[in-house]
C-alpha positions as CSV (number, residue, x, y, z in Angstrom):
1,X,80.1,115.6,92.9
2,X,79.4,111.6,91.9
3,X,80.6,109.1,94.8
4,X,80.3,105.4,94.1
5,X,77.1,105.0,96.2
6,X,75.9,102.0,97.3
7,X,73.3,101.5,94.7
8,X,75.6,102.2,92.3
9,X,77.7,99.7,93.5
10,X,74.7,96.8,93.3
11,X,74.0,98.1,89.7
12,X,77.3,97.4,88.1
13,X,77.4,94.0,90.1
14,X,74.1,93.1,88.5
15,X,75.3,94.3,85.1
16,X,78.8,92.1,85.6
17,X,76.8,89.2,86.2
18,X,74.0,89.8,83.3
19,X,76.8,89.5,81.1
20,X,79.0,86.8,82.9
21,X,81.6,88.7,84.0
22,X,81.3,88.1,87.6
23,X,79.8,84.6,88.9
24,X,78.9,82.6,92.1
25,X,79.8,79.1,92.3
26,X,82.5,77.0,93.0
27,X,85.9,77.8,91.1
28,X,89.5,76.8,91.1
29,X,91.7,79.9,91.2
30,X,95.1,79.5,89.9
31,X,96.3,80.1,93.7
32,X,94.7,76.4,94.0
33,X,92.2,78.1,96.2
34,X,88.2,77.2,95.8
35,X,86.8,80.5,95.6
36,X,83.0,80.8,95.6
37,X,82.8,83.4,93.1
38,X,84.6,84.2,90.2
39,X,85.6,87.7,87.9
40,X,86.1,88.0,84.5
41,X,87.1,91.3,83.2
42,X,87.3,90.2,79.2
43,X,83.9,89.4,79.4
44,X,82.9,93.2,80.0
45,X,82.8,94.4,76.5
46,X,79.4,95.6,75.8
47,X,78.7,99.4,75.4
48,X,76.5,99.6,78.5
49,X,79.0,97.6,80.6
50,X,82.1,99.8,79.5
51,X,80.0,102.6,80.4
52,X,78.9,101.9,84.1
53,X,82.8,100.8,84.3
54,X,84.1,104.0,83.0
55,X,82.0,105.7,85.1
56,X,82.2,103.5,88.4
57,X,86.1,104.2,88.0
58,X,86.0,107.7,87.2
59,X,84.0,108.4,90.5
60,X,86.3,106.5,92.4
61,X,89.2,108.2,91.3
62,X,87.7,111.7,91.5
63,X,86.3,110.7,95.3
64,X,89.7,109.5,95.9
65,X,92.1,112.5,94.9
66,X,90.1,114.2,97.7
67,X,90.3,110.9,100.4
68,X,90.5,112.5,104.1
69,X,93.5,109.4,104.4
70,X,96.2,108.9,101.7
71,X,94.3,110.9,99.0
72,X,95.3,109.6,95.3
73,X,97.9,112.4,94.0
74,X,97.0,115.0,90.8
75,X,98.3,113.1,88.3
76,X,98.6,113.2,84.3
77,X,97.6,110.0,82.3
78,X,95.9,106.9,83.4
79,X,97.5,103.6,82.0
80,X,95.9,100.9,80.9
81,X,97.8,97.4,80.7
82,X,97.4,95.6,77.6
83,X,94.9,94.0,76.8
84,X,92.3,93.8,79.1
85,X,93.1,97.3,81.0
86,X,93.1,99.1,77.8
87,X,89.2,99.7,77.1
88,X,89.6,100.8,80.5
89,X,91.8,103.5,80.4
90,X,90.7,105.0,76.8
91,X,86.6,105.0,78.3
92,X,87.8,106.3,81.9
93,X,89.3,109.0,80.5
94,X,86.1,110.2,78.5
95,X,84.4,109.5,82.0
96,X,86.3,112.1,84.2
97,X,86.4,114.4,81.1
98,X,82.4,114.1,81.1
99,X,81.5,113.6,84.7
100,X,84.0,115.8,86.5
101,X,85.8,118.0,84.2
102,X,89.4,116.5,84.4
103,X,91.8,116.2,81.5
104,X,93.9,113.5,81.3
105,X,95.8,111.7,78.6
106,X,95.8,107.5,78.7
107,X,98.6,105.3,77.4
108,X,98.7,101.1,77.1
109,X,101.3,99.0,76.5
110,X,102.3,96.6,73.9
111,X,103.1,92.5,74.2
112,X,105.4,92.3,71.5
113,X,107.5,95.1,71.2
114,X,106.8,96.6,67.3
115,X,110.1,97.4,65.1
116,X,108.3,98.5,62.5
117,X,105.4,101.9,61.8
118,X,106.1,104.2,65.1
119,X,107.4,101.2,66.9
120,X,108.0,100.9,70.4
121,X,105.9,99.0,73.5
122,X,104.0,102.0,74.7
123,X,101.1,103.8,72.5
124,X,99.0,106.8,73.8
125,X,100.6,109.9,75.3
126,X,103.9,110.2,76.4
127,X,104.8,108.8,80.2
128,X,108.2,111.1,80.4
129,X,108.2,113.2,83.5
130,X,104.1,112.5,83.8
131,X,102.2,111.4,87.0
132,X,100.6,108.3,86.0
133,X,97.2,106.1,87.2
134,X,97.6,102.4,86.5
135,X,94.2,101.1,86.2
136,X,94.2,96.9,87.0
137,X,90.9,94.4,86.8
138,X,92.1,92.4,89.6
139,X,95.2,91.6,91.7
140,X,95.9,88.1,92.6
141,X,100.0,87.5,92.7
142,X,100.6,91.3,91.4
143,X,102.5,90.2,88.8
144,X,101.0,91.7,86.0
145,X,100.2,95.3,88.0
146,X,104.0,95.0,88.8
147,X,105.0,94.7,85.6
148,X,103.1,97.7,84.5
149,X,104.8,99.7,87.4
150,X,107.9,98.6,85.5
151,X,106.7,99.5,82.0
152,X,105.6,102.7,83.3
153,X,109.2,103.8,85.1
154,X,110.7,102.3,82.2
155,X,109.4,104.9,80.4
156,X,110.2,108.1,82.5
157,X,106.8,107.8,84.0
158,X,106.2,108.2,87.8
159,X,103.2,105.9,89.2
160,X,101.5,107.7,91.2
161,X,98.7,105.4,92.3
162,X,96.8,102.2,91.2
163,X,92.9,101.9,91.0
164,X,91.7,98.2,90.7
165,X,87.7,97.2,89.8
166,X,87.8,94.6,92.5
167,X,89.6,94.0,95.3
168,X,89.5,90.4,96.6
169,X,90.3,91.3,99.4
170,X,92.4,88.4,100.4
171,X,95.5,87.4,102.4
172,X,98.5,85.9,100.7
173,X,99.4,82.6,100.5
174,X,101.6,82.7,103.7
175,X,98.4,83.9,105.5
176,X,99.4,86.7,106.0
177,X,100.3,89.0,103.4
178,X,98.3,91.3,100.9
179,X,99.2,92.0,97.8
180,X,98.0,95.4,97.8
181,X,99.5,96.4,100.4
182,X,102.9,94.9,98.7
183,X,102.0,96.8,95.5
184,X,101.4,99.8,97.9
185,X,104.7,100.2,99.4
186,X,106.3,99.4,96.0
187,X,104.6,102.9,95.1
188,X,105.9,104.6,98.2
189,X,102.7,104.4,100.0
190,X,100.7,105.8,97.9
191,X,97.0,104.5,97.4
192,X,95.5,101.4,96.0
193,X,92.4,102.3,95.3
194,X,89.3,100.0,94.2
195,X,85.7,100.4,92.5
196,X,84.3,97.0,94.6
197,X,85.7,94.6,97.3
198,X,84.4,91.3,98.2
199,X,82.5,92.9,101.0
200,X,80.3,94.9,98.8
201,X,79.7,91.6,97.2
202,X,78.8,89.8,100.3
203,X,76.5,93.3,100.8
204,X,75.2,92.5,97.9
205,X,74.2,89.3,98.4
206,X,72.3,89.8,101.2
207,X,70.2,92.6,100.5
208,X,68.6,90.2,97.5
209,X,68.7,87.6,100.0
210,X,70.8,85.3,98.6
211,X,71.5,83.1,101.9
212,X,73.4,79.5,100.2
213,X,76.0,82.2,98.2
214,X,76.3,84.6,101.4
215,X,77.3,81.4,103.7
216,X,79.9,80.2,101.0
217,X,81.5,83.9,100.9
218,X,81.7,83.8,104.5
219,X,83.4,80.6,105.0
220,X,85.7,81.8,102.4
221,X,86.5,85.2,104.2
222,X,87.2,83.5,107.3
223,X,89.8,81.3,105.8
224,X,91.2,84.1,103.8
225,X,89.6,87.5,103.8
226,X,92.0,90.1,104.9
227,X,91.0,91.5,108.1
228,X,91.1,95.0,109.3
């Protein structure tokens, strides 16, 4: 069995930021908050980086379906929302296949619906009567995760979870909410899983002792971080 350890944890945050994909700084999030990091999932399209990523999210799926609380559900394809969640779901599918045995299909959507060839908005294996895993980059409003939920029924499909690479961890913009939580009772409580969360950012941080970026995450978790 493969668990996202720790040190695997630190090693795909060092490869996110070799390639850019995950920066410290100050940013302007389309929330209008100033976050002191920002995550870019397009920018993750090397063959090492899909690798650790596949991998990173096949072990957190696989440690999830056997969770002691709210354990993902068996399920049948993963989904991958187009574009960015599509290299996703077609390399995490070889990754469970490889890593822990498991057979399942993967589907993504269109943005234009084709009329023309085999048509349609969905391409991959078929969603009727399947259990499906929609896997997400990162949830801000939930729009776009809800509208794969959508895409997914729309097609006979029956989402069954939703694994996201990181979870900011953050409230909503009454102060209160979270949008995982929101996406979670959408699926009838079923899990929201993730590969990071800012914590294991902040963890991060300070084990390489990185004190100025550690203090600005902190400030920012006070003001927004979603407390247990």
């Amino acid at each position: 069995m493969t668990s996202t350890s720790s040190r695997t944890k630190a090693e795909l945050i060092e490869q996110c930021m070799s390639v850019g994909a995950l920066k410290f700084g100050t940013f302007t999030l389309k929330s209008g908050r100033i976050s002191p990091y920002f995550f870019n999932a397009g920018l993750l399209c090397t063959g090492p980086i899909l690798s650790s990523v596949a991998n990173a999210y096949a072990d957190t799926i696989y440690d999830a379906l056997s969770a002691p609380h709210n354990p993902l559900p068996a399920f049948d394809v993963l989904f991958g929302p187009a574009y960015k969640g599509i290299p996703f779901a077609a390399t995490t599918s070889i990754a469970l296949h490889t890593r822990h045995g498991m057979n399942v299909g993967f589907a993504y959507d269109r943005k234009e619906v084709k009329d023309h060839g085999e048509g349609g908005q969905v391409i991959g294996v078929s969603l009727e009567g399947k259990k499906v895993v929609v896997l997400d980059d990162v949830m801000t409003s939930g729009k776009a995760i809800r509208g794969a939920i959508d895409i997914v029924r729309k097609h006979g499909g029956e989402v069954v979870g939703v694994v996201q690479l990181l979870n900011r961890e953050e409230v909503g913009q009454d102060g209160v909410s979270s949008t995982v939580v929101e996406v979670q009772q959408l699926l009838g409580g079923n899990p929201v899983n993730s590969v990071l969360r800012m914590r294991d950012l902040m963890a991060w941080l300070e084990s390489v002792g990185r004190k100025e970026e550690l203090e600005g995450m902190k400030v920012y978790w006070e003001k927004y971080g979603l407390k247990d």
